[in-house]
Backbone as CSV, one residue per row, in Angstrom:
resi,resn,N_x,N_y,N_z,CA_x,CA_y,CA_z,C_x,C_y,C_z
1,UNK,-21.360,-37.016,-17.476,-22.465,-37.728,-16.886,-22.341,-39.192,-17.289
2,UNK,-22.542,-40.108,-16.505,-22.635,-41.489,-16.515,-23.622,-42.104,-16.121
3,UNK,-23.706,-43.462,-16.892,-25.493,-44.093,-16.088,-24.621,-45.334,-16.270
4,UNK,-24.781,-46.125,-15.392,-24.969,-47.659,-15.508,-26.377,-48.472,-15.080
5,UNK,-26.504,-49.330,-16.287,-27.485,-50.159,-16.174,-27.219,-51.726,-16.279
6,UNK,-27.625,-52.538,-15.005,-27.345,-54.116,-15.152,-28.267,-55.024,-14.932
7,UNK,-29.170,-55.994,-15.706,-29.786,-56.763,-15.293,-29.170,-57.893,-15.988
8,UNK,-29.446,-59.069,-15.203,-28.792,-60.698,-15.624,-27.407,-60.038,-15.775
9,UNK,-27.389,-61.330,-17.198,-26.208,-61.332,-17.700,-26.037,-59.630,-18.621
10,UNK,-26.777,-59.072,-18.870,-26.842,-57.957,-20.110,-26.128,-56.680,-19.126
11,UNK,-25.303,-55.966,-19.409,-25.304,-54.591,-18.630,-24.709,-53.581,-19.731
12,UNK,-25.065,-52.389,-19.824,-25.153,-51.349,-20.574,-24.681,-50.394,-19.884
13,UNK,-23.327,-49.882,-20.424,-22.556,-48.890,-19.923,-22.828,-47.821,-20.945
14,UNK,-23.085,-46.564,-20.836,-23.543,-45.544,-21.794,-22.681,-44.381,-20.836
15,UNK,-21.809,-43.441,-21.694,-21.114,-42.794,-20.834,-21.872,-41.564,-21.825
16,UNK,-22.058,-40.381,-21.567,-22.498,-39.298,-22.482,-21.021,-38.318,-22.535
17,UNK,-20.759,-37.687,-23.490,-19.943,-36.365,-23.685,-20.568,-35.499,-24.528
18,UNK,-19.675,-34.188,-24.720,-20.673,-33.211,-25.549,-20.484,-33.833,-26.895
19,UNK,-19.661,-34.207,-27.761,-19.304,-35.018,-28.681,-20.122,-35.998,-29.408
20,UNK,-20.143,-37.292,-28.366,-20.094,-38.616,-28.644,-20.646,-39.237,-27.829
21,UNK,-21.510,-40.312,-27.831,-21.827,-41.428,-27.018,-21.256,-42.504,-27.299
22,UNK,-20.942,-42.979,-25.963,-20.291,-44.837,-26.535,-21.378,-45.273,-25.504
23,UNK,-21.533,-46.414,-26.221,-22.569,-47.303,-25.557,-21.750,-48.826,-25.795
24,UNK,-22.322,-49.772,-24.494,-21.438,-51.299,-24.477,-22.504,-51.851,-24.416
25,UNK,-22.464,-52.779,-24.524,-23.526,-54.012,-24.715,-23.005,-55.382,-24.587
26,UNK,-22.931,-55.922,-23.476,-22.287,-57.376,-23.028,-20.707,-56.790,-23.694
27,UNK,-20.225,-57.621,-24.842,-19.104,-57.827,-25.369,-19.317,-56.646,-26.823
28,UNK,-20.148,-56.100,-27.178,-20.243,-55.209,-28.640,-19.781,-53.734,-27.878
29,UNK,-19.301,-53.240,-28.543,-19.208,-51.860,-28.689,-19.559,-51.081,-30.031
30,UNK,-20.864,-50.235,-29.364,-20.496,-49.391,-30.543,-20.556,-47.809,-30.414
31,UNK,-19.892,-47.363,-31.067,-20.097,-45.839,-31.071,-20.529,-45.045,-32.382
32,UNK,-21.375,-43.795,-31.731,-22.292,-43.083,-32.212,-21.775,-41.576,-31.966
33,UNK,-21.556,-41.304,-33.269,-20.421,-39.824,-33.413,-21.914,-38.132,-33.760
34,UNK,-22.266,-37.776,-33.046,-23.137,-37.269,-33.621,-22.346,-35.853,-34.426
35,UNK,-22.998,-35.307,-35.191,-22.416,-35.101,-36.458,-23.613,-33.609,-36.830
36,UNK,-22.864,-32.374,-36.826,-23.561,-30.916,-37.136,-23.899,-31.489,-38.849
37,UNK,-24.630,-30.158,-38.879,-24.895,-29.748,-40.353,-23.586,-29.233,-41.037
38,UNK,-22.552,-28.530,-40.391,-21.224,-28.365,-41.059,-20.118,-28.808,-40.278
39,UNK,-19.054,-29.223,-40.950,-17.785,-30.219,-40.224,-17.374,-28.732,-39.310
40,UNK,-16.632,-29.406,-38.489,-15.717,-28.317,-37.601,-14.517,-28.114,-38.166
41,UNK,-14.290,-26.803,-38.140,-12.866,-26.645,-39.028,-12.222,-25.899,-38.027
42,UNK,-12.624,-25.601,-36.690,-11.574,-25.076,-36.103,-10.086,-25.032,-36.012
43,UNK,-9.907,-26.616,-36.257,-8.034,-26.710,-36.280,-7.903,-26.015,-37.476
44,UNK,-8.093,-25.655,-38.558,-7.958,-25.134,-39.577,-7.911,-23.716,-39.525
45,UNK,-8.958,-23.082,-38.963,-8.604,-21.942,-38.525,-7.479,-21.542,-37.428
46,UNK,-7.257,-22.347,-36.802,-6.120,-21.987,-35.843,-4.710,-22.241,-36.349
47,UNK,-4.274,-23.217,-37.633,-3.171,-23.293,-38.513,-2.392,-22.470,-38.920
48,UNK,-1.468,-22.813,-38.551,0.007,-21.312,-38.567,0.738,-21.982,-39.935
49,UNK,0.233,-21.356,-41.210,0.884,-21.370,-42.338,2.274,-21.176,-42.478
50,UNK,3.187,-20.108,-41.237,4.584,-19.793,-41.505,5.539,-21.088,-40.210
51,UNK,4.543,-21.824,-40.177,5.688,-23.253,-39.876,5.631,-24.106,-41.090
52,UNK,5.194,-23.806,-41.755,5.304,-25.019,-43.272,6.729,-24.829,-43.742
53,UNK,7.416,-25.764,-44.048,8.560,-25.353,-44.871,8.443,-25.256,-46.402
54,UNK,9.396,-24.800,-47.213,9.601,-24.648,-48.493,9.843,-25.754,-48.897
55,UNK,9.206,-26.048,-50.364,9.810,-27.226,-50.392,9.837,-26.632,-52.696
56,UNK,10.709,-27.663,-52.830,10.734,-27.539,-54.683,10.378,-28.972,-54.982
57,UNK,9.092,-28.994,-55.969,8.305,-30.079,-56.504,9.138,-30.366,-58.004
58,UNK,9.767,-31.656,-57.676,10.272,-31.888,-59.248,9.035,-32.567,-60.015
59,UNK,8.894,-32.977,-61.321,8.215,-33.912,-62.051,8.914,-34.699,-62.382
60,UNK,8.874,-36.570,-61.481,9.963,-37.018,-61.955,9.086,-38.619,-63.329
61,UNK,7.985,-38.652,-62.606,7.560,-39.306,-64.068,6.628,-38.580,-64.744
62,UNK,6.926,-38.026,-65.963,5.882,-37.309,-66.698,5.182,-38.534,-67.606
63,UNK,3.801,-37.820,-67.593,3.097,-38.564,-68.792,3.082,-38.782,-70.087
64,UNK,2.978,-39.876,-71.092,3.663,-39.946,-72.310,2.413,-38.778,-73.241
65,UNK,3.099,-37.920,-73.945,2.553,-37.544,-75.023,1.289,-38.685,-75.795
66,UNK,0.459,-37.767,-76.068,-0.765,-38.566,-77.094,0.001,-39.023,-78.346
67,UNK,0.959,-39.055,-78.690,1.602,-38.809,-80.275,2.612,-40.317,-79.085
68,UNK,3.079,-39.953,-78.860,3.842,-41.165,-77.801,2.946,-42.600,-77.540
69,UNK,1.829,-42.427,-77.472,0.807,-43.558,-77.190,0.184,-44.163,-78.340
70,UNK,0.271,-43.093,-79.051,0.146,-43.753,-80.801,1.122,-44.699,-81.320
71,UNK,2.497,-44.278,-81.132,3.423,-45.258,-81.612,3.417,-46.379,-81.425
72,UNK,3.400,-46.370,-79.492,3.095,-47.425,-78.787,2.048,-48.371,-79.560
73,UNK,1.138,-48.225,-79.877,-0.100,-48.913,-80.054,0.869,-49.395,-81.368
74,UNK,0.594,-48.448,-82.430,1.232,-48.936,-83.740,2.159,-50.007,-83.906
75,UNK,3.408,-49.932,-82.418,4.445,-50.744,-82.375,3.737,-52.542,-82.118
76,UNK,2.895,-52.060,-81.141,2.228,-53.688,-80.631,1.700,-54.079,-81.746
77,UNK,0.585,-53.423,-82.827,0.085,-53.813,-83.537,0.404,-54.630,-84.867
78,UNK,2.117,-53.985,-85.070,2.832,-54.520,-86.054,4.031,-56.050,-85.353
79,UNK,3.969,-56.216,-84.158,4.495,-57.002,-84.009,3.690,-58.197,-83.698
């Protein structure tokens, strides 16, 4: 469904969907997302887990030990 409205210079294009309204205003646009009480997760439910590939997670920077951060400190402190 569509409405156009024009007087003067001002005209207001408002297009409706089940979704979303966009509304124009001379040169502004803005849009207005209306929004349930819970997100849609449909794509989520429809997600085919056996196209994921395998993959192996290395750890390639590990974090320094607490005993490691002590030195550190100790080292700055004495120099």
């Amino acid at each position: 469904m569509t409405h156009w409205y024009c007087k003067g210079s001002i005209s207001l294009a408002l297009k409706l969907t089940e979704d979303r309204a966009v509304g124009l205003i001379g040169g502004a646009v803005s849009l207005i997302v209306k929004m349930g009480d819970r997100p849609d997760l449909s794509e989520v439910e429809r997600f085919d887990k056996s196209k994921l590939k395998k993959t192996i997670t290395e750890v390639k920077n590990t974090l320094p030990s607490k005993e490691t951060i002590e030195q550190e400190k100790e080292f700055v402190k004495r120099s």
